[in-house]
C-alpha positions, 0 to 999 in steps of 0.5 A, spaced: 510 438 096 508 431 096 503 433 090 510 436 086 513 430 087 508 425 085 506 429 079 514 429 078 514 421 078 509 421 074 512 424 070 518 421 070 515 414 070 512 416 063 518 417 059 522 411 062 515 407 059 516 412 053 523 412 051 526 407 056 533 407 058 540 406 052 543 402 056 544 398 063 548 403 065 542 409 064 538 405 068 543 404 074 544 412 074 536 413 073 533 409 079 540 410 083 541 418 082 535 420 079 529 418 080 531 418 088 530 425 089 523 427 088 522 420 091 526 422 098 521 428 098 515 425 097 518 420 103 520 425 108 513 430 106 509 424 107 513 422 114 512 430 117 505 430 114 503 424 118 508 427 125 504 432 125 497 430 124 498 425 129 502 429 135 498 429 141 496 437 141 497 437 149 500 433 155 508 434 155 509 427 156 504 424 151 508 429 147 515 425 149 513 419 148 510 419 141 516 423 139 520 417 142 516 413 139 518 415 131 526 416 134 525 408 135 522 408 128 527 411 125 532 407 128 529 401 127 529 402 120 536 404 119 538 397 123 534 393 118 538 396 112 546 396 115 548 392 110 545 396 105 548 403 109 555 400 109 554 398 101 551 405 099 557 409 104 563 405 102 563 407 095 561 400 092 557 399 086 558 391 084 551 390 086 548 395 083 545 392 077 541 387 082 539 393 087 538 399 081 535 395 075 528 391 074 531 384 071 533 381 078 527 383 082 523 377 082 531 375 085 530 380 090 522 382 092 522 390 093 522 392 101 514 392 103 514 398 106 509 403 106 506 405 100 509 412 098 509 410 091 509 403 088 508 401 081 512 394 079 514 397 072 518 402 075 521 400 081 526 396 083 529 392 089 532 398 092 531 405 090 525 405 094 530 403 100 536 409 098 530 414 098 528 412 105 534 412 108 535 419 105 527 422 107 530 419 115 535 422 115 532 428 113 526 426 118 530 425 124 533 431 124 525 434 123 524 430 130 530 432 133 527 440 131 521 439 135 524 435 140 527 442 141 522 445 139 517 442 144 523 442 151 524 450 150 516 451 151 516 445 156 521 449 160 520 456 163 525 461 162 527 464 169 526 471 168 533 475 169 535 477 175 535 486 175 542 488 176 543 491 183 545 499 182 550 498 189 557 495 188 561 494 194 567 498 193 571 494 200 576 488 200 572 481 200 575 479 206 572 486 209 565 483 206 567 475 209 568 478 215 562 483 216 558 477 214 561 472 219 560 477 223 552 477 222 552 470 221 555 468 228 548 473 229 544 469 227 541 477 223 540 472 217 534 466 218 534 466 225 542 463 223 538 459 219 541 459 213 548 456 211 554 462 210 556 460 204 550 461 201 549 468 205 555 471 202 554 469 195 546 472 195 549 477 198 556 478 194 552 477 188 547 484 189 552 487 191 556 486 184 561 481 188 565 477 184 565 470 188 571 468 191 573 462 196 569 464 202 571 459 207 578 460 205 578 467 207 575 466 214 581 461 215 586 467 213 582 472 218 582 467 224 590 466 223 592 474 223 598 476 227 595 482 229 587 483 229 583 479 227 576 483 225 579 488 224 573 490 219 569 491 225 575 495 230 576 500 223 569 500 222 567 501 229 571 506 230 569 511 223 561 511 226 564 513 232 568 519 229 562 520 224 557 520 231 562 524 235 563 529 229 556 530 228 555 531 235 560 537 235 555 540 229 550 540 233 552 543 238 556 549 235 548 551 232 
């Protein structure tokens, strides 16, 4: 790309040299609409060309602190020229047989910048500034792409969670009062570890959509009748379970 574009301004430089301009107002259109579009790629090519051969290859922080460096670049390129962005944005053209032709340019010397392509008979005060301001603004959204970029190789995707094959199929005040009741244990952590957190690791392998824990244990203690009511039911059942098997065995 940097190649074609500085063959295209060649090219276009020998037919303004050749063949010149009918009038003032050709030669505005030409270094204001013409002339800018190879020149903003040879800019914004020229810009990712050197990024590239200049990022560090490893160290993350390097890595940040160059891309940083290139952001306060732009930056400070678009703070230098806002009266520029502000002419360009609101539509003006008062000033452009100062910014986009050749007879006022020893009036406004042209920005020293680097030498992407120079050559006093073909440049004016400002073509070179418009077609930078639209190469950075293609190269800042270059570096936003390999700040992305290099954040998502930085940072190590969390491996998915298998999802447990067992669903709890009781209320959540059942599974609240269970959990307390270990908990009051000590059957986790050595009683260790915060109720809150039992009951969403556990409500999550058990495919429990979370609720609000410590409110339903508040409803638990202000029943009227019992009041763990999950244990007497659940205690009864294994006894009934027990004493059914019991009665199996025995009739063999």
């Amino acid at each position: 790309m940097i190649v074609l574009c500085t063959k295209t301004l060649n090219s276009l430089k020998h037919l303004v040299s050749t063949k010149g301009f009918e009038n003032r107002a050709a030669e505005i259109r030409f270094f204001k609409e013409v002339k800018v579009i190879p020149m903003q790629y040879l800019i914004y090519y020229t810009e990712v060309r050197s990024c590239e051969l200049r990022f560090p290859k490893i160290g993350v922080e390097e890595q940040r602190n160059f891309l940083e460096k290139q952001v306060d670049k732009v930056n400070r390129f678009f703070g230098k020229h806002t009266e520029f962005l502000i002419y360009l944005d609101q539509g003006y053209e008062h000033f452009d047989k100062h910014y986009f032709t050749r007879m006022h340019l020893n009036d406004a010397p042209m920005v020293k910048s680097y030498p992407y392509y120079k050559d006093f008979a073909f440049n004016t005060s400002h073509d070179e500034v418009l077609a930078r301001i639209r190469a950075f603004d293609l190269f800042a959204n270059y570096l936003k792409s390999k700040k992305q970029e290099m954040e998502k190789v930085a940072t190590p995707v969390a491996p998915e969670k298998k999802k447990s094959k067992i669903y709890w199929t009781g209320s959540y005040s059942a599974l609240v009062e269970m959990l307390y009741g270990c908990d009051a244990m000590s059957y986790f952590n050595d009683g260790n570890m915060n109720i809150g957190k039992i009951i969403e690791e556990i409500g999550d392998f058990l495919n429990v959509e979370r609720g609000n824990s410590s409110r339903t244990f508040n409803e638990l203690k202000n029943r009227k009748h019992s009041r763990i009511k999950f244990f007497e039911e659940t205690g009864q059942k294994l006894l009934e379970k027990m004493d059914k098997e019991d009665g199996q065995h025995s009739n063999l």
